[in-house]
PDB file with one MODEL, atoms N, CA, C and O in Angstrom:
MODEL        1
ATOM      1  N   UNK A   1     113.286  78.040  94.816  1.00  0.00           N
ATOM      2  CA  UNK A   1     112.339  77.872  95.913  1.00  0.00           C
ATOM      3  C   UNK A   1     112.542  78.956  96.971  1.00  0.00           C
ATOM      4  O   UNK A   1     113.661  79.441  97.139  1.00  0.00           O
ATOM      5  N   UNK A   2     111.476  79.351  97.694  1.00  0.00           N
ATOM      6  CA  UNK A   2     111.734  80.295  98.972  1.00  0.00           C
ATOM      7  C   UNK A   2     111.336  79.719  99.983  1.00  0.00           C
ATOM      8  O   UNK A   2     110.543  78.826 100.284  1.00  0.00           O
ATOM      9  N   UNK A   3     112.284  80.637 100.625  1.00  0.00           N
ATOM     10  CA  UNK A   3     112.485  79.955 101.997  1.00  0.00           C
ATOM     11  C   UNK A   3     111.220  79.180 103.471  1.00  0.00           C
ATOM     12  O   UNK A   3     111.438  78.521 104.488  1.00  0.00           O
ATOM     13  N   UNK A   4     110.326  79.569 103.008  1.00  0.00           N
ATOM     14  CA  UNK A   4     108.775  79.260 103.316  1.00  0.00           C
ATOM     15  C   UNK A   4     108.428  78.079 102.718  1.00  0.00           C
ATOM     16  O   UNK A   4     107.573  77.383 103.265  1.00  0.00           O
ATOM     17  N   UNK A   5     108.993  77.688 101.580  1.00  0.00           N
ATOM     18  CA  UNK A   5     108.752  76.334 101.078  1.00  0.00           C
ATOM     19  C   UNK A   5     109.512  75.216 101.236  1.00  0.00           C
ATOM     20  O   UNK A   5     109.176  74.033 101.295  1.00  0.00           O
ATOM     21  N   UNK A   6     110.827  75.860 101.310  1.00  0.00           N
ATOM     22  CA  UNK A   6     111.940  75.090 102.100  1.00  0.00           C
ATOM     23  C   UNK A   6     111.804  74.463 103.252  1.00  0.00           C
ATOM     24  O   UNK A   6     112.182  73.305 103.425  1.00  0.00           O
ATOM     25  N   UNK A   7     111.137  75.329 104.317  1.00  0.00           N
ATOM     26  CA  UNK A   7     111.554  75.040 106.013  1.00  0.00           C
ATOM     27  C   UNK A   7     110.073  74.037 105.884  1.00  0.00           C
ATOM     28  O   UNK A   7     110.188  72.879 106.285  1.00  0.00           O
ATOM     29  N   UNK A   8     108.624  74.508 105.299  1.00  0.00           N
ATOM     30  CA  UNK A   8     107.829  73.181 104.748  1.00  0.00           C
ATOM     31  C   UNK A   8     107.717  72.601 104.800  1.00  0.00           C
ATOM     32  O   UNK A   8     106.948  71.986 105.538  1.00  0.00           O
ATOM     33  N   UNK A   9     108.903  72.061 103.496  1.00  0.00           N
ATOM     34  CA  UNK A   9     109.528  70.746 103.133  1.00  0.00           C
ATOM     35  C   UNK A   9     110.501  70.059 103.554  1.00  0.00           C
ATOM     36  O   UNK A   9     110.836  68.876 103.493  1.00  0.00           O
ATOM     37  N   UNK A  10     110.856  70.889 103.944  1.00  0.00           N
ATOM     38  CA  UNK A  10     112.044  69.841 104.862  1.00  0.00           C
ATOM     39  C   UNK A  10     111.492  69.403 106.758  1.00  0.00           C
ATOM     40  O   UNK A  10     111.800  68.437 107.456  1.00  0.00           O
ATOM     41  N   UNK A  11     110.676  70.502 107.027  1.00  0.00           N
ATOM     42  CA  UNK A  11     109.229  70.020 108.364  1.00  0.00           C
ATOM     43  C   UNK A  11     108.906  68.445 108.150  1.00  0.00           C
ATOM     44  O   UNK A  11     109.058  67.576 109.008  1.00  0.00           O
ATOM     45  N   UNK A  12     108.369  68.232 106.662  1.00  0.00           N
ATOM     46  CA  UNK A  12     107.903  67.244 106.536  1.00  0.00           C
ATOM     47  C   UNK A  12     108.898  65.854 106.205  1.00  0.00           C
ATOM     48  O   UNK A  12     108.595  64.709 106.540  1.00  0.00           O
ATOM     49  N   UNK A  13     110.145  66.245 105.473  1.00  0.00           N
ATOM     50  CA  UNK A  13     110.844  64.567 105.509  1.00  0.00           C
ATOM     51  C   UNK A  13     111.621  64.606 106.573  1.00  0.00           C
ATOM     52  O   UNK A  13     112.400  63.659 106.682  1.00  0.00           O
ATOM     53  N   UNK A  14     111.648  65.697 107.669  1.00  0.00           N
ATOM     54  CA  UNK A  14     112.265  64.866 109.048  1.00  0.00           C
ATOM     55  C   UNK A  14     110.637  64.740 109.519  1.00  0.00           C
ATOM     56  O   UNK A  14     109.799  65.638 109.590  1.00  0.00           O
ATOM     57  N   UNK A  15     110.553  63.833 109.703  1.00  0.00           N
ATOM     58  CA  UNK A  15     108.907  63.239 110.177  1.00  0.00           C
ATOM     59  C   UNK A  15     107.833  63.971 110.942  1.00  0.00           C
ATOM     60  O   UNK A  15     107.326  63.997 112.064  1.00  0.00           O
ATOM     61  N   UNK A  16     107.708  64.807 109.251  1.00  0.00           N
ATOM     62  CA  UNK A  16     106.302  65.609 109.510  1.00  0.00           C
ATOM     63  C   UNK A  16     106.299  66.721 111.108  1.00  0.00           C
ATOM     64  O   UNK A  16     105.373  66.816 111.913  1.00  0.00           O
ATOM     65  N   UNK A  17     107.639  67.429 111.156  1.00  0.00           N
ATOM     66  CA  UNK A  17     107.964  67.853 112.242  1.00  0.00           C
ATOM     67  C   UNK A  17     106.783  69.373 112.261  1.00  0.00           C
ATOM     68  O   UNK A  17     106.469  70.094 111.314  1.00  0.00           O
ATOM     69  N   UNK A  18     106.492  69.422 113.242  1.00  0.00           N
ATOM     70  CA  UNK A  18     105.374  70.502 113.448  1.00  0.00           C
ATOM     71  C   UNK A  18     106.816  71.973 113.499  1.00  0.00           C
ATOM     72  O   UNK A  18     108.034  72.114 113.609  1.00  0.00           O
ATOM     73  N   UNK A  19     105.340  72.876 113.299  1.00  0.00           N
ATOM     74  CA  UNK A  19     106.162  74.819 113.918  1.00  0.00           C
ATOM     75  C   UNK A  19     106.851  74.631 114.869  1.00  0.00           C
ATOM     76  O   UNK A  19     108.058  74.825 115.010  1.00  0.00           O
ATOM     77  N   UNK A  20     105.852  74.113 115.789  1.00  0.00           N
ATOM     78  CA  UNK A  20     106.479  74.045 117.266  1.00  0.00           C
ATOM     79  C   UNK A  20     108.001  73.502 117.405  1.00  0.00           C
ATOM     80  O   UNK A  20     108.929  74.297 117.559  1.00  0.00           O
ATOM     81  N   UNK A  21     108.219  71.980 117.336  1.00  0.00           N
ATOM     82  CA  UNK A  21     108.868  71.771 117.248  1.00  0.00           C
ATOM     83  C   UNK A  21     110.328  72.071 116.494  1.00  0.00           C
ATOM     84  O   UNK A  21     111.436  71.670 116.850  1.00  0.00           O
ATOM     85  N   UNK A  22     109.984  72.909 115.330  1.00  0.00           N
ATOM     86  CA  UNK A  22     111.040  73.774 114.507  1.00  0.00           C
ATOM     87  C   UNK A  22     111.555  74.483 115.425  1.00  0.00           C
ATOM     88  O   UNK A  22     112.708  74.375 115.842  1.00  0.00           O
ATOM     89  N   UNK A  23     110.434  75.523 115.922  1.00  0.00           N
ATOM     90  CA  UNK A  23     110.982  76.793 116.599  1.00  0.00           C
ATOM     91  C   UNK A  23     111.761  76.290 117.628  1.00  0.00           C
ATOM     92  O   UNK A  23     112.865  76.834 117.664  1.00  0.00           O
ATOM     93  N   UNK A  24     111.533  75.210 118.715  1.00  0.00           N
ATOM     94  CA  UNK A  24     111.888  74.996 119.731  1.00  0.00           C
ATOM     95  C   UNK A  24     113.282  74.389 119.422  1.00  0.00           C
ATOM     96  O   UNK A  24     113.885  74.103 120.457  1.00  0.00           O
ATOM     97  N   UNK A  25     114.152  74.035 117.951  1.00  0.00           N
ATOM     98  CA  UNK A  25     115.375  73.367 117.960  1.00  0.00           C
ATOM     99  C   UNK A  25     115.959  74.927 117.585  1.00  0.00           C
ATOM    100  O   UNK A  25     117.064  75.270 118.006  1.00  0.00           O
ATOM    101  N   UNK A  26     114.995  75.975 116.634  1.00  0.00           N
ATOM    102  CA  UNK A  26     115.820  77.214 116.427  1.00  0.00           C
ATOM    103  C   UNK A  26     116.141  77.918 117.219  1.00  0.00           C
ATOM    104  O   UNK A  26     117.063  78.726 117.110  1.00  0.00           O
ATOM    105  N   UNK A  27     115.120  77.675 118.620  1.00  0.00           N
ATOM    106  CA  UNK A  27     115.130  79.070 119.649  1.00  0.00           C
ATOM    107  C   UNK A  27     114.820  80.561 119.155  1.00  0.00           C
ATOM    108  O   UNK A  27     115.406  81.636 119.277  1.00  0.00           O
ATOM    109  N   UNK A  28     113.410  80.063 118.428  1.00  0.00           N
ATOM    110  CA  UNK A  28     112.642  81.127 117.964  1.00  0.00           C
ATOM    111  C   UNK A  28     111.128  80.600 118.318  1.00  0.00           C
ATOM    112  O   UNK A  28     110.878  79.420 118.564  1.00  0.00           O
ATOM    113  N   UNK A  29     110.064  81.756 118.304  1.00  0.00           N
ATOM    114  CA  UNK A  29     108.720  81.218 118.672  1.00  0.00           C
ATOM    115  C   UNK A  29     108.085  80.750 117.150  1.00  0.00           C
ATOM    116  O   UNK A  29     108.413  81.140 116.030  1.00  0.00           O
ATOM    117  N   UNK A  30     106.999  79.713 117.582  1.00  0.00           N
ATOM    118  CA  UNK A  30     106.389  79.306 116.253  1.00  0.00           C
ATOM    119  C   UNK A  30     105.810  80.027 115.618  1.00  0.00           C
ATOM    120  O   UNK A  30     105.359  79.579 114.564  1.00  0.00           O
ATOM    121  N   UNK A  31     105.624  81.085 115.869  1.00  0.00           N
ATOM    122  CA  UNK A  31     104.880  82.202 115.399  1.00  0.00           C
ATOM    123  C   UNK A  31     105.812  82.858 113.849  1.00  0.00           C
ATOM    124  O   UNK A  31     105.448  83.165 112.713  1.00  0.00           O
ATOM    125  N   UNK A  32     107.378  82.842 114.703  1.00  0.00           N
ATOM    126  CA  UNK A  32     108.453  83.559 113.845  1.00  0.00           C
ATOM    127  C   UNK A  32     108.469  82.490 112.438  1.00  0.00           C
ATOM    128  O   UNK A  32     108.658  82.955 111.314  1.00  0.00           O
ATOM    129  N   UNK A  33     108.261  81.117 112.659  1.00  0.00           N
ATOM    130  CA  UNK A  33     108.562  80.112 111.768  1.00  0.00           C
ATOM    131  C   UNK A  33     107.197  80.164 110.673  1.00  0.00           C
ATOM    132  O   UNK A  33     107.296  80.148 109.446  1.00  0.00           O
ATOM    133  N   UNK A  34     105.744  80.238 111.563  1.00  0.00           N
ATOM    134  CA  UNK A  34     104.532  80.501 110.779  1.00  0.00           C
ATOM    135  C   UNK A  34     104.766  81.799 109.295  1.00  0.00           C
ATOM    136  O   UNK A  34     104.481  81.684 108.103  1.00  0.00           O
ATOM    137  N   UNK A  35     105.500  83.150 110.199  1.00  0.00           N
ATOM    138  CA  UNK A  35     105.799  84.001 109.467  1.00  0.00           C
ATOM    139  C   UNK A  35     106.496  83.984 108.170  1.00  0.00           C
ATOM    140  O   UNK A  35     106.155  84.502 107.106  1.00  0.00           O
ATOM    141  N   UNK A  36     107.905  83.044 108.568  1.00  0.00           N
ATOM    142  CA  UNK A  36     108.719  82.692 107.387  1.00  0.00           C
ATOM    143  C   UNK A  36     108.161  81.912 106.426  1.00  0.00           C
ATOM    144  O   UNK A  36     108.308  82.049 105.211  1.00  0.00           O
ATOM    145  N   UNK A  37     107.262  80.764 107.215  1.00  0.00           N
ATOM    146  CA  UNK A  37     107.014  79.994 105.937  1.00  0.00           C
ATOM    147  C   UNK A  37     105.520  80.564 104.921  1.00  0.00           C
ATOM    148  O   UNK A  37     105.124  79.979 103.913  1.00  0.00           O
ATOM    149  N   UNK A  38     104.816  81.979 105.595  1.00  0.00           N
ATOM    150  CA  UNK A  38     104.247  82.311 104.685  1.00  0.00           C
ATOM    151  C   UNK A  38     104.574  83.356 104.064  1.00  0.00           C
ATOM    152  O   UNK A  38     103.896  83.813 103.144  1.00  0.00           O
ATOM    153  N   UNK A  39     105.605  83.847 104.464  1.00  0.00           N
ATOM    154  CA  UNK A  39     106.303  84.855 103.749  1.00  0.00           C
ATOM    155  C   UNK A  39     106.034  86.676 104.297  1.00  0.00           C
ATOM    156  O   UNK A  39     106.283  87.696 103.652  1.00  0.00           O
ATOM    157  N   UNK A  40     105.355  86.518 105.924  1.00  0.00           N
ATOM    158  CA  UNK A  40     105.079  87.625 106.344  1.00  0.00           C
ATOM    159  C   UNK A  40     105.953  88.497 106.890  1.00  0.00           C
ATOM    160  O   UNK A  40     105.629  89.636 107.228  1.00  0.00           O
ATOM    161  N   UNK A  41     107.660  87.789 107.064  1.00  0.00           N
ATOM    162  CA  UNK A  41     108.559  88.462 107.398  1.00  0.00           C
ATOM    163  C   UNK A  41     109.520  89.031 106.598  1.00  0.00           C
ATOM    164  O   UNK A  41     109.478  88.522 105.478  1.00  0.00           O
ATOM    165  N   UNK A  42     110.383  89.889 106.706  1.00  0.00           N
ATOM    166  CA  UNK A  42     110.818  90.620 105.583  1.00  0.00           C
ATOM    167  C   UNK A  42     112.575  90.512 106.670  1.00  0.00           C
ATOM    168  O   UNK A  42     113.415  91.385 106.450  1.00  0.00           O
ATOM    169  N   UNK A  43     112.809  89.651 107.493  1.00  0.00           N
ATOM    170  CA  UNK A  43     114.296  89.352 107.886  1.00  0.00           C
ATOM    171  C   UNK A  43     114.714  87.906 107.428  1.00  0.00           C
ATOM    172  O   UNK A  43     115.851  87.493 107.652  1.00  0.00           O
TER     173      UNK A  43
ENDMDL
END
């Protein structure tokens, strides 16, 4: 699996957790998380 399908899937069995909320526990913008999970970043 890659990592875009990972962060996904695991968004969804901690209860359907939005970008937002990802980014805001990573201390990254949702934008950076949008990127990863479609695969537009290359870090």
């Amino acid at each position: 699996m890659k990592l875009g399908v990972n962060l996904q899937y695991l968004r969804k069995i901690h209860g359907n957790m939005t970008q937002e909320e990802l980014a805001e526990r990573m201390s990254v913008s949702r934008q950076t998380i949008s990127k990863w999970e479609t695969g537009e970043s290359h870090s």
